[in-house]
Residue frames as qw, qx, qy, qz and C-alpha x, y, z in Angstrom:
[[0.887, 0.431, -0.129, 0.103, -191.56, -101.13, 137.99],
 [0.053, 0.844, -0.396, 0.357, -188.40, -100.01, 139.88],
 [0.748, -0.296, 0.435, -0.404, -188.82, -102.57, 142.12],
 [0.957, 0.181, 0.122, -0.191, -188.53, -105.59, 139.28],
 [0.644, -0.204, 0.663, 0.323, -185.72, -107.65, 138.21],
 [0.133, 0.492, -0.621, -0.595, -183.80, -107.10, 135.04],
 [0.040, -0.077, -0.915, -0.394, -184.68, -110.27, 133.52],
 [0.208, 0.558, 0.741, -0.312, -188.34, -109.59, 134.26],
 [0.225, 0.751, -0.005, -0.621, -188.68, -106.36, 132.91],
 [0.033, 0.354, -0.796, -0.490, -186.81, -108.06, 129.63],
 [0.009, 0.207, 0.957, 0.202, -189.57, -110.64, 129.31],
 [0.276, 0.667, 0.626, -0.295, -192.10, -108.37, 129.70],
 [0.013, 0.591, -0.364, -0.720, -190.49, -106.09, 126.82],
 [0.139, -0.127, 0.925, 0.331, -190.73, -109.34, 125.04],
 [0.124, 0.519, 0.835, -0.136, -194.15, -109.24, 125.44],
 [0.138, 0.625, 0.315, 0.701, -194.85, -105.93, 123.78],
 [0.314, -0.891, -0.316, 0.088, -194.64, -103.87, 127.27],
 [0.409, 0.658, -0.111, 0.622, -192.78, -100.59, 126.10],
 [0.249, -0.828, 0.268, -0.424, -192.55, -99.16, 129.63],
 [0.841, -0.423, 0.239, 0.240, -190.72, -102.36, 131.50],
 [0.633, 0.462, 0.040, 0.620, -187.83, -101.53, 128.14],
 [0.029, 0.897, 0.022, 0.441, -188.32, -98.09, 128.85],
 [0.798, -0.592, 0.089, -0.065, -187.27, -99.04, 132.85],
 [0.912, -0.144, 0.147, 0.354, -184.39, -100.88, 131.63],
 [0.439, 0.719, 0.050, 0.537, -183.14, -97.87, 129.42],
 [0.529, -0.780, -0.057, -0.329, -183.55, -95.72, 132.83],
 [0.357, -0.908, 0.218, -0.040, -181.48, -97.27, 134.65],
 [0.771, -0.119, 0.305, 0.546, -178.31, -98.70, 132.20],
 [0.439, 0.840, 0.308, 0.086, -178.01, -95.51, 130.32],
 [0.007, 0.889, -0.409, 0.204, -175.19, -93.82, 132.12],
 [0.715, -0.368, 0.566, 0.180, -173.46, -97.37, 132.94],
 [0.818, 0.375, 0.379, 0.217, -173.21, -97.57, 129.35],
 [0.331, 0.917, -0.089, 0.204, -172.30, -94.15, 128.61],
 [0.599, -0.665, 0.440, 0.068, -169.44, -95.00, 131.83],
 [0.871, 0.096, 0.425, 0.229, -168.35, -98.20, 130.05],
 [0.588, 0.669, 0.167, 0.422, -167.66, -96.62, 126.56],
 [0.089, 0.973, -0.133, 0.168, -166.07, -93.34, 127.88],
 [0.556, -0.619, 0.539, 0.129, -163.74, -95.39, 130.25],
 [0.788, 0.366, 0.378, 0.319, -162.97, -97.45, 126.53],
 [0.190, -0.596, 0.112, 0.772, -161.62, -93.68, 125.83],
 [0.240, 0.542, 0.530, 0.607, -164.08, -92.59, 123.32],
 [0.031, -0.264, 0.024, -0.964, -165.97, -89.08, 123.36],
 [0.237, 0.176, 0.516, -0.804, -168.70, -87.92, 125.22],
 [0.600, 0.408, -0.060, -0.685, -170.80, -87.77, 122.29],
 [0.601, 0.137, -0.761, -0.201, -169.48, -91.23, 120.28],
 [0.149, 0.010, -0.970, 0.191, -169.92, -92.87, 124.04],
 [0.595, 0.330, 0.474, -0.559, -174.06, -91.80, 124.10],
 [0.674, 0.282, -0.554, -0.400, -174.16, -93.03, 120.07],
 [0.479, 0.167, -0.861, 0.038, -172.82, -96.63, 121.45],
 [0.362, 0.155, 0.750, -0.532, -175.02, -96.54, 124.65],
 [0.659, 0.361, -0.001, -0.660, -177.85, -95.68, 122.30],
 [0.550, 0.303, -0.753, -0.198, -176.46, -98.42, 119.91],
 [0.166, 0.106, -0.943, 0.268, -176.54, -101.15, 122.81],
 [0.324, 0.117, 0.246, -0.906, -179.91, -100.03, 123.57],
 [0.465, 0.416, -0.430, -0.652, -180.91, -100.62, 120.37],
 [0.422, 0.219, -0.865, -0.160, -179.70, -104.03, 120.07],
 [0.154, 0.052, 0.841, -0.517, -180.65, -104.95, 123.56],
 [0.550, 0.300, 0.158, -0.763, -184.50, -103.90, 122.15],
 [0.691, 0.351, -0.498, -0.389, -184.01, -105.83, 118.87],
 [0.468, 0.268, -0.836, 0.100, -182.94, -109.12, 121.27],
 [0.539, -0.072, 0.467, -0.698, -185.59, -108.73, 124.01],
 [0.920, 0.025, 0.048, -0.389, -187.66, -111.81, 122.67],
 [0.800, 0.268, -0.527, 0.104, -184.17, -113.99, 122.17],
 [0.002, 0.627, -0.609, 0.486, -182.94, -112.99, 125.73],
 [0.832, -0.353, -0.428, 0.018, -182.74, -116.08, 127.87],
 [0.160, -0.803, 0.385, -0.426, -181.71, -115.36, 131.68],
 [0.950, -0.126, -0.258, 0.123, -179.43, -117.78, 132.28],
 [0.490, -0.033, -0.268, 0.829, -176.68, -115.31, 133.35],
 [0.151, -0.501, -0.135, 0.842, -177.07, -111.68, 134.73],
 [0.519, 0.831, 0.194, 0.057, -178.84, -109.07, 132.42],
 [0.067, -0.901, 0.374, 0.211, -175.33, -107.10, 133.06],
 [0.524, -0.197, 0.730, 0.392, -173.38, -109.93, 131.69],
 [0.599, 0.442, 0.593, 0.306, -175.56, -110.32, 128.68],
 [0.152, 0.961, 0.214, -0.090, -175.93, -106.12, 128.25],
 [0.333, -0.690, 0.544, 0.342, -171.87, -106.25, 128.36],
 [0.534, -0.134, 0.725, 0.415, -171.29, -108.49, 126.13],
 [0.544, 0.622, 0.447, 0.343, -173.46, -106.66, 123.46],
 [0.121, -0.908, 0.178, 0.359, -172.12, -103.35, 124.70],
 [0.526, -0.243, 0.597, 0.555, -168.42, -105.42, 123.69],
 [0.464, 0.178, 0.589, 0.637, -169.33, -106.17, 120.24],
 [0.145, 0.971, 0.190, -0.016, -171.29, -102.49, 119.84],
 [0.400, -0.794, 0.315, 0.331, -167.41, -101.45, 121.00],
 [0.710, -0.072, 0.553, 0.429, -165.74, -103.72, 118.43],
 [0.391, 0.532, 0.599, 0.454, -167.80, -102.68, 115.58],
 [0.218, 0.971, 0.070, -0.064, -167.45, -99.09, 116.41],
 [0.544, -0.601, 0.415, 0.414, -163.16, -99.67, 116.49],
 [0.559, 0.244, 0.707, 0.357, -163.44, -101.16, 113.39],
 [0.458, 0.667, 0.474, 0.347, -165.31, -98.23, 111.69],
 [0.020, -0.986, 0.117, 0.117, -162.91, -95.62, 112.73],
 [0.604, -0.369, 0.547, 0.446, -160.50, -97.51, 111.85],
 [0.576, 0.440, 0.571, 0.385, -161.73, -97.95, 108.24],
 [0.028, -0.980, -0.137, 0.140, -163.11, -93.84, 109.08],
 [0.230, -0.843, 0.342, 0.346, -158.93, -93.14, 109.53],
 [0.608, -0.160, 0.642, 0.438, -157.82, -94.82, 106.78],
 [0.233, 0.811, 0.322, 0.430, -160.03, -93.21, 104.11],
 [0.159, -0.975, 0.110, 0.112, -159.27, -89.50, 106.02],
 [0.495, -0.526, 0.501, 0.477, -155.41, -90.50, 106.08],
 [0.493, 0.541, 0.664, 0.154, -156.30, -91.57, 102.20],
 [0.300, 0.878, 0.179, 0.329, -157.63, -88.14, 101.34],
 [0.394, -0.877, 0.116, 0.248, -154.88, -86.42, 103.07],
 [0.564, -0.422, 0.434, 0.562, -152.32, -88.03, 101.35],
 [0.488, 0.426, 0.640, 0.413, -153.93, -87.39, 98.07],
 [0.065, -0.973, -0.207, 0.080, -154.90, -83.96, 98.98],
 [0.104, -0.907, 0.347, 0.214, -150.75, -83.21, 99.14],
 [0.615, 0.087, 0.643, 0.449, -150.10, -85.01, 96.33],
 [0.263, 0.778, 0.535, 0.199, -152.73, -82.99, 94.24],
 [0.157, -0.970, 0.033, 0.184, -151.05, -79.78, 95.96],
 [0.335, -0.654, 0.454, 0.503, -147.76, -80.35, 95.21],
 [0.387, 0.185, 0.606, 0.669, -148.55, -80.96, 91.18],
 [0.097, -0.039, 0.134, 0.985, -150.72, -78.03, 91.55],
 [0.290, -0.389, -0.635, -0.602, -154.30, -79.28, 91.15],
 [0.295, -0.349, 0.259, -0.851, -156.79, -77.46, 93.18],
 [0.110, -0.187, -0.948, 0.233, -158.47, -79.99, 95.94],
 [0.254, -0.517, -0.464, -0.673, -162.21, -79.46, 96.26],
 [0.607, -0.603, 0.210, -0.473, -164.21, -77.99, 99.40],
 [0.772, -0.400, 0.249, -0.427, -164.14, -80.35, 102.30],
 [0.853, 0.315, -0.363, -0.203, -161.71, -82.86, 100.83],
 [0.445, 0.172, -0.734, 0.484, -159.32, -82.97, 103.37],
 [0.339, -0.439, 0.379, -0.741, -161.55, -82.14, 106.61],
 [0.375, -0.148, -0.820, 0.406, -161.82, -83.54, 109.81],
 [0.370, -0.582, -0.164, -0.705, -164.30, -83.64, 111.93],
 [0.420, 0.123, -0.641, 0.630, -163.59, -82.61, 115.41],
 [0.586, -0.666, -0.372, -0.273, -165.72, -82.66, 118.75],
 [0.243, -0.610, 0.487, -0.576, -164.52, -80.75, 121.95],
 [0.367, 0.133, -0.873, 0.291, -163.58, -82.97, 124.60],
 [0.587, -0.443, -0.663, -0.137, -165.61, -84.18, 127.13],
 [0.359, -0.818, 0.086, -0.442, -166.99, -81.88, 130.44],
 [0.794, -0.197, -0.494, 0.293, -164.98, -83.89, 132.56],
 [0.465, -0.878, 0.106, 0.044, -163.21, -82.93, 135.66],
 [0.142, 0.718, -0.666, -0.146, -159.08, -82.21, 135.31],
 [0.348, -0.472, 0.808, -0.058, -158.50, -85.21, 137.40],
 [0.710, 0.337, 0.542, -0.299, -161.07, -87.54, 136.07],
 [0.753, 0.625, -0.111, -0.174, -159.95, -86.94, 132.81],
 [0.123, 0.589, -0.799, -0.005, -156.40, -88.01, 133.28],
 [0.548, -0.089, 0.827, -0.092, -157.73, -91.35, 135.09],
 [0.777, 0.512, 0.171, -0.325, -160.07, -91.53, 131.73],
 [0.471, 0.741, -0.478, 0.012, -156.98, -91.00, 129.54],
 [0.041, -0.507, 0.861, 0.029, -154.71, -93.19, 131.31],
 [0.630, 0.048, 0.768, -0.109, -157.08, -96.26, 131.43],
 [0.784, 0.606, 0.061, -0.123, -158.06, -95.95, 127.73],
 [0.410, 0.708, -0.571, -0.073, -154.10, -96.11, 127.12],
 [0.521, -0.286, 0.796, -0.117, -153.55, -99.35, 128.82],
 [0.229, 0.108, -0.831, -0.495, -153.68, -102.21, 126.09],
 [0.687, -0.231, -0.349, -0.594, -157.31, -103.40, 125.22],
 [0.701, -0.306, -0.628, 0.143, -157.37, -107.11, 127.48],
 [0.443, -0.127, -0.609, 0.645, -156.33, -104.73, 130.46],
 [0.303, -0.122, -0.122, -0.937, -158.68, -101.80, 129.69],
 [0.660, -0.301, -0.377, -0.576, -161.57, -103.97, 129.55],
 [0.519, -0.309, -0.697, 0.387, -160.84, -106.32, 133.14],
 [0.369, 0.106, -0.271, 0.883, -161.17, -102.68, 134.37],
 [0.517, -0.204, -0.244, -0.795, -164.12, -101.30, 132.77],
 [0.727, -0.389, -0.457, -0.334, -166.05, -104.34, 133.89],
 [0.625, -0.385, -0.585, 0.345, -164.38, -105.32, 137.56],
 [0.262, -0.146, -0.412, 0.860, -163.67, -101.85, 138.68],
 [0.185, 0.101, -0.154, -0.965, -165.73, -99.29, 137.14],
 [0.405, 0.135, -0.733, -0.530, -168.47, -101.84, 136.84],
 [0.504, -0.326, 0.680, -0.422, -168.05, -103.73, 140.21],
 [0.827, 0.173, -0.380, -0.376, -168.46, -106.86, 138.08],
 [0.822, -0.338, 0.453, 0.077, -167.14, -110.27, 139.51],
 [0.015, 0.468, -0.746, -0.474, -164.18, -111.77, 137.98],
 [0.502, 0.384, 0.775, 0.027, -166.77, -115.02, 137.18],
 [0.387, 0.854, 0.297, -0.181, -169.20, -112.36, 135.30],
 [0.213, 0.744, -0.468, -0.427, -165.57, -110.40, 133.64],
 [0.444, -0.225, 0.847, 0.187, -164.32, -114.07, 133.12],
 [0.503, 0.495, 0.702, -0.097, -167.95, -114.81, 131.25],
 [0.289, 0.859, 0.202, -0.372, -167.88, -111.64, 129.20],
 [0.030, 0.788, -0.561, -0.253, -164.52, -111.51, 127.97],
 [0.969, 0.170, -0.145, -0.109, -164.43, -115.43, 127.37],
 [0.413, 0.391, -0.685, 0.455, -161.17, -116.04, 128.67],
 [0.642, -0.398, -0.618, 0.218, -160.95, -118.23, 132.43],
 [0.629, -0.747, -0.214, 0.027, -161.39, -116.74, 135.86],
 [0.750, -0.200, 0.164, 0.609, -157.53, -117.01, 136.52],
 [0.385, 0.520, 0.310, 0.696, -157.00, -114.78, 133.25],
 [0.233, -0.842, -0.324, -0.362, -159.00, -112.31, 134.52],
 [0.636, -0.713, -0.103, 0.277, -157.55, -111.92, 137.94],
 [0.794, -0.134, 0.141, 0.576, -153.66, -111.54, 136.17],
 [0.271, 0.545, 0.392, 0.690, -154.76, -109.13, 133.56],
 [0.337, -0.931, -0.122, -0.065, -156.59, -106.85, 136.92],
 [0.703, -0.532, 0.161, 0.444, -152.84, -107.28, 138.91],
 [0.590, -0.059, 0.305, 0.745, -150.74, -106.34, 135.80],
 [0.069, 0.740, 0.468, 0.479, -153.48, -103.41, 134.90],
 [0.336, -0.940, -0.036, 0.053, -153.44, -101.62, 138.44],
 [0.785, -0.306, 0.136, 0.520, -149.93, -102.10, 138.21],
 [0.414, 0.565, 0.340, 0.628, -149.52, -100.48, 134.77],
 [0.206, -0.846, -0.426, -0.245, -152.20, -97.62, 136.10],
 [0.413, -0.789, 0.023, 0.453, -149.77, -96.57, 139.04],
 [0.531, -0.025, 0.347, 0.773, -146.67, -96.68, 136.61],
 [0.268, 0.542, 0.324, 0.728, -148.50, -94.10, 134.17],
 [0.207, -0.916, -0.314, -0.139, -150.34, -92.25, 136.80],
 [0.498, -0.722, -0.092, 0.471, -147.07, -91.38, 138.82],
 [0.580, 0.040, 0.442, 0.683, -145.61, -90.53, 135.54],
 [0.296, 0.562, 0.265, 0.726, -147.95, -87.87, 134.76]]
C-alpha cells in the first residue's frame, strides 16, 4: 500500500478498507503535527489537532472528490481544525481572564475563592532544539496571512497555485505575502 496514491487509498477508505486510512494516517501524521507547531501551538495541542484533522479527514473519506491534491484538501481541513481551535482558546482565555478578575475582586472584599478557581493549566514546552525553537517562535509571531504562506510554501514545499487554492486568496497574493514574510523573518531573526 506504500506504493498507492493518496486519492486511491481515500477511495478505498471510502469503501470500508481500514488499512488504506490507516496508510494515509502513516504517512501525514508528523506533517500535521509540523503544520500546527509551526502555527505556534504546543507539542501536545499540535498532536490533539493532527488527531483532530485525522478525524475529520476519516469522517469525509466517502465525500472526498480528487479534483485537487489530497494535500490541498488535508490543508484546508487542517485550516479550519486551526481556526476552530483559535477560537476556543480564545473563548478558553476569556473565561480564565474572567475568573481571575473575579478571583481578586472576591479577595480584596475578603471572600474566600474555592479550590481551583483561578488555575491554569500549564504544559512544558516542547523538546525542541534551542535553535529550532526560536525559528518556531519567530514564525508563529509573524501576523496570521504571513504565518500560513509559510507553513504551506516553505515548511510544506507546497506550490504557490496549491497555497493560492488553500488560503483562497490569488496566486499573486500569495507570492507578496512569502516576499514580505521572509523579509519580516530576517528583521526578527537578526533581532534576537
Amino acid at each position: 500500500m506504500n506504493d498507492l496514491p493518496d486519492a486511491t487509498l481515500m477511495a478505498m477508505a471510502a469503501d470500508g478498507d481500514d488499512s488504506a486510512f490507516a496508510e494515509i494516517v502513516s504517512r501525514y501524521q508528523d506533517v500535521l503535527l509540523n503544520f500546527f507547531m509551526r502555527k505556534g501551538v504546543s507539542y501536545a495541542d499540535g498532536q490533539d489537532l493532527a488527531q483532530k484533522t485525522l478525524l475529520r479527514l476519516w469522517r469525509y473519506r466517502k465525500r472526498y472528490e480528487p479534483t485537487a491534491k489530497f494535500t490541498t484538501f488535508m490543508f484546508l481541513v487542517a485550516g479550519q481544525v486551526a481556526i476552530d481551535f483559535v477560537r476556543a482558546e480564545n473563548r478558553r482565555r476569556g473565561l480564565q481572564e474572567e475568573l481571575q478578575r473575579t478571583a481578586e475582586e472576591n479577595t480584596f472584599t475578603g471572600r474566600m475563592s474555592s479550590p481551583g478557581e483561578t488555575t491554569v493549566a500549564c504544559r512544558p514546552p516542547a523538546p525542541d532544539g534551542e535553535a529550532e525553537e526560536r525559528v518556531r517562535q519567530t514564525v508563529a509571531s509573524l501576523p496570521p496571512a504571513m504565518r500560513d504562506v509559510v507553513e504551506l510554501g516553505v515548511f510544506q514545499d507546497l506550490p504557490y497555485a496549491d497555497v493560492a487554492e488553500i488560503l483562497g486568496i490569488p496566486s499573486g497574493t500569495v507570492k507578496s505575502r512569502m516576499f514580505n514574510a521572509l523579509r519580516k523573518l530576517k528583521e526578527l531573526m537578526d533581532e534576537r
